[in-house]
Each structure stands twice: as C-alpha cells, then as structure tokens.
C-alpha positions as CSV (number, residue, x, y, z in Angstrom):
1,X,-19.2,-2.9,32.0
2,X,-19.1,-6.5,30.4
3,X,-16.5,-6.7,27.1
4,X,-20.1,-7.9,25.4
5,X,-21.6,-4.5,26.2
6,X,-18.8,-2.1,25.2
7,X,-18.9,-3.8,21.8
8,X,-22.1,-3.5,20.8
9,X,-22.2,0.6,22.5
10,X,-19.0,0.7,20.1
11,X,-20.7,-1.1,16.8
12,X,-23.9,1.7,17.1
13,X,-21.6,4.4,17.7
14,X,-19.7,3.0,14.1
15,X,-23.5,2.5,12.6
16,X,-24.6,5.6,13.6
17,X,-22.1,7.6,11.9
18,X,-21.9,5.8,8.7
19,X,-20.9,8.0,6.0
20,X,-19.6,10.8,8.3
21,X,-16.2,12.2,9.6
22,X,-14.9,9.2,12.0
23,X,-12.8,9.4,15.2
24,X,-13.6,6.0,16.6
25,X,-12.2,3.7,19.3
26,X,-10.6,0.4,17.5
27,X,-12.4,-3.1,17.3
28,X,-9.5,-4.5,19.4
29,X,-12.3,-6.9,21.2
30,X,-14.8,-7.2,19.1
31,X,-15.8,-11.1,18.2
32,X,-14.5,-12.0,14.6
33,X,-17.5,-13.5,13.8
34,X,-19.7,-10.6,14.3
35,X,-17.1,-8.2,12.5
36,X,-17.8,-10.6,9.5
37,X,-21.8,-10.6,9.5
38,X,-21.4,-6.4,9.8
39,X,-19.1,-6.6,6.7
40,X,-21.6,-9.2,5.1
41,X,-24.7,-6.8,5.7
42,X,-22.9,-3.4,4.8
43,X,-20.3,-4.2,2.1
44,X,-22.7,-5.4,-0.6
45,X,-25.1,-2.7,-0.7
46,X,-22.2,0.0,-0.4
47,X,-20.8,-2.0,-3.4
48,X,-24.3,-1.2,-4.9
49,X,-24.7,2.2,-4.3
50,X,-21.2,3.0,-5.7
51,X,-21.2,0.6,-8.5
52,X,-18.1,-1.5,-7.2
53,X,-17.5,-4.9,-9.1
54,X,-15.5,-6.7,-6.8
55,X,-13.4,-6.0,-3.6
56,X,-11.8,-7.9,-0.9
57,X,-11.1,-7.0,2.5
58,X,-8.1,-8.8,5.1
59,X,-8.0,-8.2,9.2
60,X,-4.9,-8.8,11.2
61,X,-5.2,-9.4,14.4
62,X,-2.3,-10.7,17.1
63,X,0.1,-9.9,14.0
64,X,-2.0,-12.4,11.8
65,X,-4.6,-12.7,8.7
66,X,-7.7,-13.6,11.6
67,X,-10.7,-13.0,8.7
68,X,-10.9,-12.8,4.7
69,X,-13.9,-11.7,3.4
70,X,-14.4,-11.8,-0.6
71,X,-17.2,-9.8,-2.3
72,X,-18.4,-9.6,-5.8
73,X,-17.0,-10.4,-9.0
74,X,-13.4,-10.6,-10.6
75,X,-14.7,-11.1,-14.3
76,X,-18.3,-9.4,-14.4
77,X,-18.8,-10.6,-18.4
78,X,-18.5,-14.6,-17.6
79,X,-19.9,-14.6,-13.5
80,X,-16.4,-15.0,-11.9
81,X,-16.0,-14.2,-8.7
82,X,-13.4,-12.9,-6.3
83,X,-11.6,-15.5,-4.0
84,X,-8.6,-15.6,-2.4
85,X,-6.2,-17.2,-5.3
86,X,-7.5,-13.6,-7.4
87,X,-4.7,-11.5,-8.4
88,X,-4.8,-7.5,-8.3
89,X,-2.7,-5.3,-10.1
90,X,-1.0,-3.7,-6.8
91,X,0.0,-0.2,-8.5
92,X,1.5,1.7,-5.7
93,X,1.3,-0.7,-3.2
94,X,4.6,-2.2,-4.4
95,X,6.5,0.9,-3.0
96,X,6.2,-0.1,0.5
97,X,7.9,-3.7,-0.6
98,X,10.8,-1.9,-2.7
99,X,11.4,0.6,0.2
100,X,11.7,-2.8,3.0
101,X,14.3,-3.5,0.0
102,X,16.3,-0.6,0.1
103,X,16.5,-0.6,3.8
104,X,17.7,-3.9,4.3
105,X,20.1,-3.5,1.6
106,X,21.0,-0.4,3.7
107,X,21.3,-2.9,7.0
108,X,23.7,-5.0,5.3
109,X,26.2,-1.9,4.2
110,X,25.4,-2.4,-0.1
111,X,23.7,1.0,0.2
112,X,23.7,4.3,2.3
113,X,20.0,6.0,3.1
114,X,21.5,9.1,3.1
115,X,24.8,9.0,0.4
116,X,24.2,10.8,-3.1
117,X,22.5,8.5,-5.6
118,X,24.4,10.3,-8.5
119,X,27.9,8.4,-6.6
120,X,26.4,5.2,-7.7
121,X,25.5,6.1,-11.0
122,X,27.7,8.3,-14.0
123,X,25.5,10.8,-14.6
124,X,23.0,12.8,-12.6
125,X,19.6,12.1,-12.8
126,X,18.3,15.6,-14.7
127,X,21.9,16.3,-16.5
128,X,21.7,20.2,-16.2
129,X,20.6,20.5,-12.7
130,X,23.2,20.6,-10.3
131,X,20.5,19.6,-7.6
132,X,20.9,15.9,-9.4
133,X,24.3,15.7,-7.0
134,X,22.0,15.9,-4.2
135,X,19.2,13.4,-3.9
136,X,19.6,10.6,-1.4
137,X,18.0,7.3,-1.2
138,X,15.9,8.5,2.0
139,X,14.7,11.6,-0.2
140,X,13.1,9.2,-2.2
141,X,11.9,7.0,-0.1
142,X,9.8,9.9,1.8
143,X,9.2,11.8,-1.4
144,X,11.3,14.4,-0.5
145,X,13.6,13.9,-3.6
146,X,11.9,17.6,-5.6
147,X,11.2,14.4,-8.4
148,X,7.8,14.8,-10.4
149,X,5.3,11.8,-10.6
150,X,4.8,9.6,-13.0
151,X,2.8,12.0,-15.7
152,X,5.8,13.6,-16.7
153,X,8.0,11.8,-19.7
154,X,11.4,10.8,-18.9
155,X,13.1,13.5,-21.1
156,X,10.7,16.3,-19.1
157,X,11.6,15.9,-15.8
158,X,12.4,19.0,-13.7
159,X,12.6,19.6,-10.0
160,X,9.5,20.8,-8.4
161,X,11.4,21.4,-5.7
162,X,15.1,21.3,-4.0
163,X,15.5,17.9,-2.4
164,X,15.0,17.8,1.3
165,X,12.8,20.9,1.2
166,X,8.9,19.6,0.7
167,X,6.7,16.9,0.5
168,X,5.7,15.3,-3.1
169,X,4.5,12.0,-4.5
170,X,7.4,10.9,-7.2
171,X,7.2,7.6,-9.1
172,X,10.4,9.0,-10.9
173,X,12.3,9.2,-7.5
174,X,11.4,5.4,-7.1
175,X,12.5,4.7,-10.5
176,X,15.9,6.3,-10.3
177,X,16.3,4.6,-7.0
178,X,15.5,1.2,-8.6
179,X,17.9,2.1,-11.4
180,X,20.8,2.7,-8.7
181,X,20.1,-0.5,-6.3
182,X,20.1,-3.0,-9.7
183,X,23.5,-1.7,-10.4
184,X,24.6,-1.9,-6.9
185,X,23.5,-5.9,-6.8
186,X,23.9,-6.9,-10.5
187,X,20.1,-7.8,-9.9
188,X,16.5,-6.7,-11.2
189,X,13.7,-5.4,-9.1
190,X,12.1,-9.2,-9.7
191,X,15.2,-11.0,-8.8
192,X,15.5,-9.0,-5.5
193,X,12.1,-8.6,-4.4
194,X,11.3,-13.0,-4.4
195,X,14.9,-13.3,-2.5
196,X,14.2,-10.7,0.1
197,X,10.9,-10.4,0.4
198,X,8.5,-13.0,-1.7
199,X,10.4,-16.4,-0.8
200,X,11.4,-15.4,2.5
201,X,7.3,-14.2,3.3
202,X,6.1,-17.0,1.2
203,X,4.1,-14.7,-1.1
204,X,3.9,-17.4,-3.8
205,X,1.4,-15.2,-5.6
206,X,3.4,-11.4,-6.0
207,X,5.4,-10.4,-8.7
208,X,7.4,-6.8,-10.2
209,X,6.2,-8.7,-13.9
210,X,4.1,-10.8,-15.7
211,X,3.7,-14.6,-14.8
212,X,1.8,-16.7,-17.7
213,X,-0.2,-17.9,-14.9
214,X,-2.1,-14.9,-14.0
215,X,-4.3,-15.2,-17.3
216,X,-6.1,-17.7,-15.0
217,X,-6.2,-15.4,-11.5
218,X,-5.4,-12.1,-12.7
219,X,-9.0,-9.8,-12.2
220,X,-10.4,-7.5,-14.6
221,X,-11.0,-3.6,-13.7
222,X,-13.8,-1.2,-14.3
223,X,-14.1,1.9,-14.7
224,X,-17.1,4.6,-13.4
225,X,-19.6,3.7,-15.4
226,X,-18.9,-0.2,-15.1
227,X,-17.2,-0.4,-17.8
228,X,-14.3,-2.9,-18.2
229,X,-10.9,-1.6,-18.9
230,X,-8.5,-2.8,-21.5
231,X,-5.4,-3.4,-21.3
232,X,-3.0,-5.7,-22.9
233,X,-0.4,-4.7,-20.3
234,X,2.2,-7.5,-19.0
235,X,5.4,-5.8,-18.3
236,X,8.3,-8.0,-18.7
237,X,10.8,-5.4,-17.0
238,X,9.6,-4.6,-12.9
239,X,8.9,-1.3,-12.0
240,X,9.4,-0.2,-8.1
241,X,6.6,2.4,-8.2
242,X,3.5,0.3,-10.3
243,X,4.2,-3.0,-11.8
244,X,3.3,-5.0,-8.3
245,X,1.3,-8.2,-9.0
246,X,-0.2,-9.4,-5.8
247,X,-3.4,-10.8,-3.9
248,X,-5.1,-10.7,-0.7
249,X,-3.4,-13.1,0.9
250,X,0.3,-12.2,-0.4
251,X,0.1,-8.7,0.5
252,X,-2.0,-9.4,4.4
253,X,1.5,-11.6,4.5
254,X,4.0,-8.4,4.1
255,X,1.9,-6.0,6.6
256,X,1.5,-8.7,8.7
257,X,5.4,-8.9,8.9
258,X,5.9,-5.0,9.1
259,X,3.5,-5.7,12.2
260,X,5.5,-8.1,13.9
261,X,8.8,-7.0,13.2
262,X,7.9,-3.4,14.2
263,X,8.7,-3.5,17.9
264,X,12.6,-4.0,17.0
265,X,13.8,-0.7,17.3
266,X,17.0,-1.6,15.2
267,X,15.0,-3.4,12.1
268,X,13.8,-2.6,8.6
269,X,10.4,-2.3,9.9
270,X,11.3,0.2,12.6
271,X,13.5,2.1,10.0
272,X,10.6,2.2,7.5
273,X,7.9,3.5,9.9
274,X,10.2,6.5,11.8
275,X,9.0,10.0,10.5
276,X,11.1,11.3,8.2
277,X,9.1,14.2,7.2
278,X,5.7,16.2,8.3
279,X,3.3,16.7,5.5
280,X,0.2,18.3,7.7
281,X,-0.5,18.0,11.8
282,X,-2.1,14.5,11.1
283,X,0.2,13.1,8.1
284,X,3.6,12.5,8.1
285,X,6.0,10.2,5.5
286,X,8.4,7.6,6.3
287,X,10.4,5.1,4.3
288,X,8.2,4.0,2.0
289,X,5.1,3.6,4.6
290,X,2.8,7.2,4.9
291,X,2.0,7.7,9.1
292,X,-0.8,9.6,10.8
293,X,-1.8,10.0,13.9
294,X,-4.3,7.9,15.2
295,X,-5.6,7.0,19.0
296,X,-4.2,5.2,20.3
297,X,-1.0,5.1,19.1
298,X,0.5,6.1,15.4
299,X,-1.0,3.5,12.2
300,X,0.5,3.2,8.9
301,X,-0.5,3.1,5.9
302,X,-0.5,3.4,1.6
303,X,-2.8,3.4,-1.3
304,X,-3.0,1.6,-4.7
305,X,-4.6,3.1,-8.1
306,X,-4.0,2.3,-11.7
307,X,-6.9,1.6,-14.2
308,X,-9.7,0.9,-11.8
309,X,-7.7,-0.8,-9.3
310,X,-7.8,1.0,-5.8
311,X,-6.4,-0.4,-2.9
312,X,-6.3,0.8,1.0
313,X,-4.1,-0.3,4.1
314,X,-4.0,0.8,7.7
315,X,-1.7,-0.9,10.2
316,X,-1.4,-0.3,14.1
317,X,2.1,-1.5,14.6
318,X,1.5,-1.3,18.4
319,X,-2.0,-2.8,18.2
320,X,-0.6,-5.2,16.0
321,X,-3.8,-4.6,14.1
322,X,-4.4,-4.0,10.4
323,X,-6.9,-3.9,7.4
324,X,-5.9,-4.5,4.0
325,X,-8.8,-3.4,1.2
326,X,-8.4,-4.5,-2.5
327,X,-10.8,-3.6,-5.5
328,X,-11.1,-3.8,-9.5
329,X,-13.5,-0.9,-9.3
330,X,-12.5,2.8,-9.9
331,X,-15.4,4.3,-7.5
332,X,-14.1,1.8,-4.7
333,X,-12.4,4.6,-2.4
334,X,-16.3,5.8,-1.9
335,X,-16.9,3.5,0.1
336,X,-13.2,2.2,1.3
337,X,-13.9,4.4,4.6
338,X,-17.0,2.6,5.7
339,X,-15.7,-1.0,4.9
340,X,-12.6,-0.4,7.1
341,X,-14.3,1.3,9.7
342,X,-16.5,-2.1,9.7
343,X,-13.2,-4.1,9.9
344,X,-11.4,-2.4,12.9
345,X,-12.5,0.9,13.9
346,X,-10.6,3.5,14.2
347,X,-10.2,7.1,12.4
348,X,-8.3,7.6,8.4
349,X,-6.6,11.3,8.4
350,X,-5.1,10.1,5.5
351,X,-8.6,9.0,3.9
352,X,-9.5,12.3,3.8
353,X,-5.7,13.5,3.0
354,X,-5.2,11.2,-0.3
C-alpha cells in the first residue's frame, strides 16, 4: 500500500471520529500541505461552534516548527488579528521552562533534586509543620511536594498531603522553589530564565514580567460569553508557576529543544521527561513535563489557563514530533482535541485527564 493511500485511509479514520474518544495512529507521513488545508477547513468552524476568538496552532516535525497556522482575532473590538509576533499570556506553561532551570542548575552542582529546600532557606516553608524539613526540589517539580495550588493565601497554606506520598497540582511548591533557586544564584526568575533558556533558544519574544513592548503584541482574552477580560495586570516581579509571557514561535522554539535534546540520556531533557511519579495507568509526572502513554512510544505534555487564555502541548520525544495550541478564548479546550488531532494524530489521555 502506496504512503498516498495510507494517508488519506488515516485522515477518514481522523474525520470520521471527530468529536469522539481518539486512539489514532500519528501523521508521521502525512504531506504538510494537506495537514494545513484540514486545519483551514475544520479549525474555523470549530472556532464558531465554541465561540473561540483567536487561536494558533505550531507542528514540529524532524525536531522543527514545519507549519504555523494563525486563526482569528487577537483584539476582537478593533479587527486585529492573530499572527505570529502576537504575544499570549503563557500561565502554566512557564513551569516546564523553570523546571529545565532547576535541572540544569542541578547539572552544574548549585542545587540538589533531592536535598531539603528548608537547608537553603532559614525557615521552613509552613513554620509549624515539621513536614516543612522535608520537601525536595524534585517533590515540587512532580507535584509531589503535599503544597496547595494557587487559591490558597500565602498565610493559609497547609499540607494536603505528606511530601512524597500523592500526586497534586501546587503553584505554591513552584513558588517556594523559585524563592530557594534566587537565593542560591543571587538572581531573579527573569534574570535566569533569558541566560539559560531565552538568549540561549533565541526566544526574543518570552518573558517571567512585563516588557513595555507588549502593549503593541500582547492579545486580549475572552471569556464564555465573548466577553473581553480586564485586566490591568503587568507584573514587575516573575513568577515560576503563571507570569510566562510568550508566543507561538518562542514557545515551538523550547519544545522543539526538549525534542532534540531528549535522546541524551544524561541531559536536562532526559532528566525532565523520566517518570517520577504515577498519577493513573495512562498519566504519570515528571520534572516539570506531565507523560502519558501513547502509541507508539511515551509523549509529553502541559496546559496553560489564566483569564481566558488556554493553552495545549503534546510532544513525541521519539517521534520527534509535537503540536503546540495557543488561545485568548476560555471555551478553547472544547475544541483543542480536534485541532491537534488535525495537526498530528495521535490519542490525549491527558485531554480527558486535565
């Protein structure tokens, strides 16, 4: 059977289950060009149906960025649309980025993955609890720290659970991480980030705070009902778990490097993708990076949400194959299935997981 023929058998196999449960062989040899007039003939009237504003969607193929696609508006209220110098508030997506941080710092001895955080720093991180003593900077990179998330005040924070012992998403555990690698280096999230990962990736666009010159890039959000969120927010002080500035193109640029740099068994990348703790039979965690288990092989992958943003990545370190998904709309992840599905095939346990 010609490569032709197993293409198109695979693309009415993918149309024919839109919208249902997906366990699909990858687009590894599908033409580029066709994967672009699907996405140009599906993504609009998805974006329709669910009310989405604006999204954009990356393929990497080989290890690199081989299509772009850029749908719908950035600024509904004066006509602007998305492109590729747009700027997304990255939310949780700058996790990944401050974990490839941590471990390299970890590479070149400043820090250790699995030494008490409270030896760095005078005081334990919840004073009273003697669980503080504990908590390691691979806890918190897997979210195995017992931390709360973010919807808990500073002063409130309690253990959920004793470190080590479950699985739970914890902004906080980030935070107090970040706290302990600034003092380490005598350098803020920013600082760190464009020397070890920005500069050296050439993500001239991606930033842990405010730059003047997103007022011109930076896109709007909306909410459920299409309305446009407010928010006067430019944070002047990074935050490792939400404050990522970023586009498209910036962020295609880090996975694309996780991607390559994967196959190096002693690396950052291979560090950050090794399981470091099972949350269900499909989904496991980490450094950083959530895994699940995919055919062929293992993917990646992360979210993004804050104030209408929602973002998506997948990556097949092995396939060397990725798709990164980007929106200003809150009722995006209704249709972020079908678009990526589109884009490379494939099956999301963690879609339905998240």
């Amino acid at each position: 059977m010609s490569i032709k023929i197993k293409y198109l058998i695979a693309v009415l196999i993918l149309l024919a289950c839109s919208g249902c449960n997906r366990d699909q062989p990858l687009l590894l040899e599908a033409p580029i060009k066709d994967i672009s007039s699907n996405l140009d003939r599906v993504t609009p009237k998805l974006m329709n149906e669910y009310g989405v504003k604006g999204l954009s969607v990356s393929i990497i193929r080989n290890g690199n960025v081989s299509l772009k696609k850029f749908f719908g508006l950035s600024d509904v209220e004066n006509s602007k649309e998305i492109n590729e110098s747009t700027v997304f508030r990255g939310a949780s997506l700058g996790k990944p980025i401050f974990s490839y941080i941590v471990v390299k710092l970890a590479q070149e001895g400043k820090i250790d993955l699995d030494r008490p955080l409270s030896a760095y720093l005078k005081g334990r991180v919840i004073p009273t609890d003697s669980r503080s003593d504990e908590v390691t900077a691979r806890m918190v990179l897997s979210h195995s720290s017992g931390l709360p998330n973010l919807d808990i005040s500073e002063q409130d924070i309690e253990f959920e659970f004793s470190p080590s012992k479950e699985f739970k998403y914890s902004g906080h555990g980030y935070l107090y991480l970040q706290r302990v690698v600034e003092k380490i280096t005598d350098k803020k999230l920013n600082k760190l980030a464009g020397e070890m990962v920005f500069k050296p990736l050439k993500m001239k666009e991606s930033s842990f705070i405010w730059q003047s010159k997103y007022r011109e890039t930076i896109s709007n959000s909306y909410g459920a009902g299409g309305e446009k969120n407010i928010s006067n927010e430019k944070p002047d002080i990074g935050y490792s778990a939400w404050s990522l500035f970023t586009t498209l193109e910036d962020y295609s640029l880090f996975v694309s490097h996780i991607i390559n740099t994967s196959a190096d068994s002693n690396g950052v990348s291979a560090l950050l993708l090794s399981p470091n703790i099972s949350i269900t039979k499909k989904i496991q965690w980490g450094l950083g990076w959530g895994l699940q288990n995919t055919q062929p092989n293992q993917s990646f992958w992360h979210w993004g949400s804050m104030a209408g943003f929602r973002h998506y990545v997948v990556g097949y370190p092995k396939e060397r194959l990725a798709v990164i998904f980007m929106s200003n709309s809150s009722t995006a992840f209704k249709l972020v299935d079908d678009v990526m599905v589109q884009s490379i095939g494939g099956s999301y346990p963690s879609y339905d997981w998240f």
